[in-house]
Backbone as CSV, one residue per row, in Angstrom:
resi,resn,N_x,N_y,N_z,CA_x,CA_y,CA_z,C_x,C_y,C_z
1,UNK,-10.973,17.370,-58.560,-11.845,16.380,-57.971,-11.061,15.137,-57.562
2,UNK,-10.084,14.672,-58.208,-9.247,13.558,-58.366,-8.347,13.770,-56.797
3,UNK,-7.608,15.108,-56.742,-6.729,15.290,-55.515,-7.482,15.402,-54.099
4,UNK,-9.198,16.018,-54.254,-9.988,15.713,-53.617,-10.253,14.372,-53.167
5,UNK,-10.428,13.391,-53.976,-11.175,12.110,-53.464,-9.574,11.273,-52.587
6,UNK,-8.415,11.571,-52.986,-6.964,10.868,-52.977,-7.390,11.813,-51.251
7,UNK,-7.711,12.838,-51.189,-7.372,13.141,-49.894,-8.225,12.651,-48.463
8,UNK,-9.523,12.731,-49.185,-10.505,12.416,-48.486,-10.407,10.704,-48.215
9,UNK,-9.691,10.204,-48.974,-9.524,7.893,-48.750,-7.707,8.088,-48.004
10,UNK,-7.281,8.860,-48.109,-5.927,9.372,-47.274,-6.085,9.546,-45.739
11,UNK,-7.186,10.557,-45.508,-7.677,10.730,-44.233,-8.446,9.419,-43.669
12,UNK,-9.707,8.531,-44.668,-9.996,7.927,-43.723,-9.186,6.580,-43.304
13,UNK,-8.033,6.215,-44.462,-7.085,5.446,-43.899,-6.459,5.473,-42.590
14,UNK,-6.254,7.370,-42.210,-5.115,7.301,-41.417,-6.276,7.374,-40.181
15,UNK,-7.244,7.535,-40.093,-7.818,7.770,-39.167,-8.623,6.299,-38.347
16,UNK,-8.234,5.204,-39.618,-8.966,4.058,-38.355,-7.110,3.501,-38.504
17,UNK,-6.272,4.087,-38.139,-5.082,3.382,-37.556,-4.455,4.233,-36.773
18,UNK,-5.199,4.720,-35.585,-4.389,5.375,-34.713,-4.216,4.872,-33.251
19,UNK,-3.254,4.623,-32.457,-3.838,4.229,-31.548,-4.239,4.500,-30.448
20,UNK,-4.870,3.694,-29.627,-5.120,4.132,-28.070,-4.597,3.524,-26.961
21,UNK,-3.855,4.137,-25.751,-3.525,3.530,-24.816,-4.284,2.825,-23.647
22,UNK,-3.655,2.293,-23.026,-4.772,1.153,-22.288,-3.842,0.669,-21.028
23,UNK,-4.531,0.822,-20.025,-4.023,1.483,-18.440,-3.682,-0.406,-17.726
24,UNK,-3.183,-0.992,-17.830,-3.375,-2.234,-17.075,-3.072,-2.587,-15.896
25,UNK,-3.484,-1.093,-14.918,-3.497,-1.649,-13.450,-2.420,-1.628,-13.120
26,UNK,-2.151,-1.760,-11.789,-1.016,-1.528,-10.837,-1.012,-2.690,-9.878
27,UNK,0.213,-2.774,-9.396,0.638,-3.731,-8.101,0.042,-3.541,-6.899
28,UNK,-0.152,-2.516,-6.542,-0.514,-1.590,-5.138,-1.917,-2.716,-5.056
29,UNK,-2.077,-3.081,-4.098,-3.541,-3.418,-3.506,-4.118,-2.283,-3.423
30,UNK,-5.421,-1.763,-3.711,-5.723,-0.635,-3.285,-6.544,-0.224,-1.814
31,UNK,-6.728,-1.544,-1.206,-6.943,-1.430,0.635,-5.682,-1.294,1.140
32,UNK,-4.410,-1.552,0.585,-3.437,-1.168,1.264,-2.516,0.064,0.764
33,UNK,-3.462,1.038,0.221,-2.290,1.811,-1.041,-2.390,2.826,0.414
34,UNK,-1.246,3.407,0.253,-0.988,4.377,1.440,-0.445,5.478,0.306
35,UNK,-0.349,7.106,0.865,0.035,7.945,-0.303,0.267,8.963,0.924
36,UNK,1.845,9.736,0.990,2.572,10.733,1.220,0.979,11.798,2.240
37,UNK,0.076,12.087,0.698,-1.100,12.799,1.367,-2.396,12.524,2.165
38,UNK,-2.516,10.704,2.533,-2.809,10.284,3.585,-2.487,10.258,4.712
39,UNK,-1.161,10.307,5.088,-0.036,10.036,5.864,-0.153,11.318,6.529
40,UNK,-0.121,12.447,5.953,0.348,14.076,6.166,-1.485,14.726,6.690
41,UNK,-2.063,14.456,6.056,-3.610,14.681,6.526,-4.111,14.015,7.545
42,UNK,-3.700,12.934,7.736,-4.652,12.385,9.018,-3.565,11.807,10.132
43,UNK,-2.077,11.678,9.933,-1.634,11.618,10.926,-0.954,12.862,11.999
44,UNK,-1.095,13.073,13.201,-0.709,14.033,13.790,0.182,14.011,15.317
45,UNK,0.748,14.617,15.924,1.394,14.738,17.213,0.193,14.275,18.218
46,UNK,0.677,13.650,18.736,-0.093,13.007,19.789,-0.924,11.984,19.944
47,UNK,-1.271,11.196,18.214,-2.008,10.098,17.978,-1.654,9.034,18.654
48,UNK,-2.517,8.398,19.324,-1.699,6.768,19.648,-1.923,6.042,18.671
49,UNK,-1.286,4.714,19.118,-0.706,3.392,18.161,-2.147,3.333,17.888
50,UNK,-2.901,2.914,18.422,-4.300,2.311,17.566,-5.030,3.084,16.591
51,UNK,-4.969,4.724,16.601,-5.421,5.299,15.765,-4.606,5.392,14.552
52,UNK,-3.212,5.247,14.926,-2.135,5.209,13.980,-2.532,4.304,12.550
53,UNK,-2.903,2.828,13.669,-3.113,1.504,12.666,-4.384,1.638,12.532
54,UNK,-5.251,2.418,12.591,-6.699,2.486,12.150,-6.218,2.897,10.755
55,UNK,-5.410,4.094,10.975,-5.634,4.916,9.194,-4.059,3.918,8.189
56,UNK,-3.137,3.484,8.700,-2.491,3.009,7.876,-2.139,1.411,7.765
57,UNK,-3.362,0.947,8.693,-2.891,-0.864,9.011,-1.918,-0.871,9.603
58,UNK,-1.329,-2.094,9.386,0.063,-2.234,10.056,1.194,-2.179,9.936
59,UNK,2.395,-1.897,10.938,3.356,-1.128,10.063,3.905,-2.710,9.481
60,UNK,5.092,-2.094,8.423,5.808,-3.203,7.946,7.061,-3.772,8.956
61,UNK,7.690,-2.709,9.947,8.478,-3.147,10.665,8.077,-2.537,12.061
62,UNK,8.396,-3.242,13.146,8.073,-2.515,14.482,9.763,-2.354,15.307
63,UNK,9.895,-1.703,15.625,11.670,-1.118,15.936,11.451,-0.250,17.491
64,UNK,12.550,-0.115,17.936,12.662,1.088,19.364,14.176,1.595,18.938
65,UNK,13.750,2.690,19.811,15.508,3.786,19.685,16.237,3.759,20.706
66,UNK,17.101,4.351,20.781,18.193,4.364,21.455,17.548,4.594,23.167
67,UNK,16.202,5.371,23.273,15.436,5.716,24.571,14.578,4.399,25.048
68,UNK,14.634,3.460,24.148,13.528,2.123,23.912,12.392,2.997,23.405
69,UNK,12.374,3.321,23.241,10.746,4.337,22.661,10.323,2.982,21.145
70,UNK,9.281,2.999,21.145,8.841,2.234,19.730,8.712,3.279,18.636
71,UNK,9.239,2.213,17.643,9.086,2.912,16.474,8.573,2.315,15.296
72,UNK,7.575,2.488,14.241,7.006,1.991,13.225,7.563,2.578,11.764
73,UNK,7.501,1.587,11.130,8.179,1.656,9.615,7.021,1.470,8.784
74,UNK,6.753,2.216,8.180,5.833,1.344,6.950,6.375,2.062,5.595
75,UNK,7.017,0.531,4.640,7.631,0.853,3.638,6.784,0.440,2.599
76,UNK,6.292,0.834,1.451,5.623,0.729,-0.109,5.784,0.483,-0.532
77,UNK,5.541,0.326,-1.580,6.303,0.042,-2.684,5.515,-0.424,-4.518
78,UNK,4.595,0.839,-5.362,4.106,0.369,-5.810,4.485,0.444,-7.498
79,UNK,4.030,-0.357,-8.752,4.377,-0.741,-9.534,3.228,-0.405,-10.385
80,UNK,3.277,0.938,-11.927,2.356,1.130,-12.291,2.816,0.752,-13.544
81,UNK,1.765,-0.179,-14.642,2.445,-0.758,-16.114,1.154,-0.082,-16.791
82,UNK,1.679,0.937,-18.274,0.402,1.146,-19.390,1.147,0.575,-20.656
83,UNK,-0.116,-0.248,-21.187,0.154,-0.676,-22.097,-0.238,0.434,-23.342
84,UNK,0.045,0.538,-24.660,-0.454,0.832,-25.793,-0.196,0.224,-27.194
85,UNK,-1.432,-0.026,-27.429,-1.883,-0.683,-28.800,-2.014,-0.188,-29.754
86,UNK,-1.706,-0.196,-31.223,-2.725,0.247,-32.232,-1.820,-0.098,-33.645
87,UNK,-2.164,0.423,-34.547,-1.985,-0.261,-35.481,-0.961,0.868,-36.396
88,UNK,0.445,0.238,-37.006,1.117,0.962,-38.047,0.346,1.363,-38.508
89,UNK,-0.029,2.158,-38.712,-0.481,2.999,-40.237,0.605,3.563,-41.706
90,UNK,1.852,3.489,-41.333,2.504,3.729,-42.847,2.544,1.872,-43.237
91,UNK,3.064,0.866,-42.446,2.575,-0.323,-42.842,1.299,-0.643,-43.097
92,UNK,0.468,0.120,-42.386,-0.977,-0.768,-43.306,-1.481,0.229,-44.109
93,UNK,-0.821,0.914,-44.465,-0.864,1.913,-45.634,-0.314,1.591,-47.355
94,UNK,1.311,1.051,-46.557,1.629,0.928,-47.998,1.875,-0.698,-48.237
95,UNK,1.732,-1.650,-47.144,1.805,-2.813,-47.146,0.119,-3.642,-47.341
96,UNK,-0.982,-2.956,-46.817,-2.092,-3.381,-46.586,-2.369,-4.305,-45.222
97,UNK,-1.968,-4.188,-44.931,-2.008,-5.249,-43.317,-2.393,-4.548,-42.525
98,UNK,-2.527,-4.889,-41.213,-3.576,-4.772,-39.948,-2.327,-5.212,-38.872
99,UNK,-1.210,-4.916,-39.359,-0.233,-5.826,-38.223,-0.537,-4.501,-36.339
100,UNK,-0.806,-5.072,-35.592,-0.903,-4.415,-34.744,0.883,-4.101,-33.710
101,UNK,0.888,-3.248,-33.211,2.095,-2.745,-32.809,1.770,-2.538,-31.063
102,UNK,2.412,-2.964,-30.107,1.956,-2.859,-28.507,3.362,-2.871,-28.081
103,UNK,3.257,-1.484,-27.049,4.390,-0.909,-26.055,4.004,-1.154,-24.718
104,UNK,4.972,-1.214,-23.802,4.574,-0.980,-22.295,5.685,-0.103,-21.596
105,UNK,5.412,0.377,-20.901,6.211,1.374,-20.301,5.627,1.085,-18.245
106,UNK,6.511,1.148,-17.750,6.435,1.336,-16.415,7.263,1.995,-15.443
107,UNK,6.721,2.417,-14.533,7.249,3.299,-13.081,7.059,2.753,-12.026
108,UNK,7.803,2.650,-11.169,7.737,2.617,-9.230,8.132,3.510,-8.529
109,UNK,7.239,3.512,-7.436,7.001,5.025,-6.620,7.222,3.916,-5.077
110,UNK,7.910,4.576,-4.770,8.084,3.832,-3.059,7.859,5.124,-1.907
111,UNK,7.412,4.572,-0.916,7.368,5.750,-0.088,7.389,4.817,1.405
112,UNK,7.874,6.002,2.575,8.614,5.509,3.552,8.142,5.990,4.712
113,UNK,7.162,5.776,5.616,7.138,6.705,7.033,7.409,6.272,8.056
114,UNK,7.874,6.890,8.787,8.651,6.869,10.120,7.874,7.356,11.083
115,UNK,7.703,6.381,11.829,6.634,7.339,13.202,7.101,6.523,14.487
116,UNK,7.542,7.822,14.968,8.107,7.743,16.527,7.105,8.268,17.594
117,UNK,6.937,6.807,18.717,6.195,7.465,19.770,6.582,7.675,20.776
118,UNK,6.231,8.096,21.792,7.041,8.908,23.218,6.644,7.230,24.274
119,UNK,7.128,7.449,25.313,6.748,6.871,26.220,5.316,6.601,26.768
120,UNK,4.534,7.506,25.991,2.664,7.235,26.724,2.468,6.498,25.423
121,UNK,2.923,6.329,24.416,2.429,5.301,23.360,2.125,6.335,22.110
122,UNK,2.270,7.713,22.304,1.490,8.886,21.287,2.654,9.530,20.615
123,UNK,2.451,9.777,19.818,3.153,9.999,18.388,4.135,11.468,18.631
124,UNK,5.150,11.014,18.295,6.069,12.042,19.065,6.639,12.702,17.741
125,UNK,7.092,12.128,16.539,7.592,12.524,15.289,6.961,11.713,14.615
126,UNK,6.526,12.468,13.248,6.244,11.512,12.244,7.354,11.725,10.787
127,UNK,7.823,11.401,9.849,9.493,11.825,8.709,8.604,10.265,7.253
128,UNK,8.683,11.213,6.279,8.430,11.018,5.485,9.557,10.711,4.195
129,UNK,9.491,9.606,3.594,10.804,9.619,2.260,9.583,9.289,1.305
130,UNK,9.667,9.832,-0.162,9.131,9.078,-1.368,9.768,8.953,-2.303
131,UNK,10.019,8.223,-3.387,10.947,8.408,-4.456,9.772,7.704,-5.979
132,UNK,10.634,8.094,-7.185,9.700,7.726,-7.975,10.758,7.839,-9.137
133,UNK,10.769,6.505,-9.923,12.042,5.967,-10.876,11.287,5.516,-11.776
């Protein structure tokens, strides 16, 4: 009965000190979040500039090539941070305290499209880069 009750105040110790993680948002505006599978779904050969900037706003750089042809850049660049909280449990086990313990961890994902138009203004190539560190 004794190794019983030691197990059953064992468990509910460990069980209100576990913790949970907790998401705190990203850099990305999300009217301006652009994603590899936006880009690839709705842009196509032959779009002009205005439908272009309907689906992705505006580019970040406006450029021409070696033909003068225009060319649009739009570079990303977004920043995701999760936090997690919760509480030692071998310290508030064998110390009695409540000291709370918080990590953060983060990633950036950049992504890059290239869209070349012909001489009528319509989308002649579109070239994709993403990376994620």
């Amino acid at each position: 009965m004794r190794l019983f009750s030691f197990a059953l105040l064992t468990n509910i110790l460990l069980l209100g000190c576990t913790s949970q993680p907790e998401l705190s948002g990203s850099s990305a505006n999300e009217d301006n979040y652009i994603t590899v599978a936006t880009a690839q779904n709705n842009l196509a050969v032959g779009m002009t500039a205005p439908e272009v900037a309907a689906i992705l706003g505006a580019p970040t750089i406006i450029s021409s090539d070696d033909h003068n042809q225009e060319i649009w850049i739009y570079d990303k660049t977004t920043t995701e941070r999760t936090s997690s909280r919760g509480t030692t449990w071998l310290f508030a086990l064998l110390a009695g305290s409540n000291q709370k313990q918080e990590t953060e961890t983060s990633s950036q994902k950049t992504l890059t499209i290239i869209v070349h138009f012909d001489q009528n203004k319509t989308i002649d190539d579109i070239a994709y880069h993403s990376t994620s560190f």
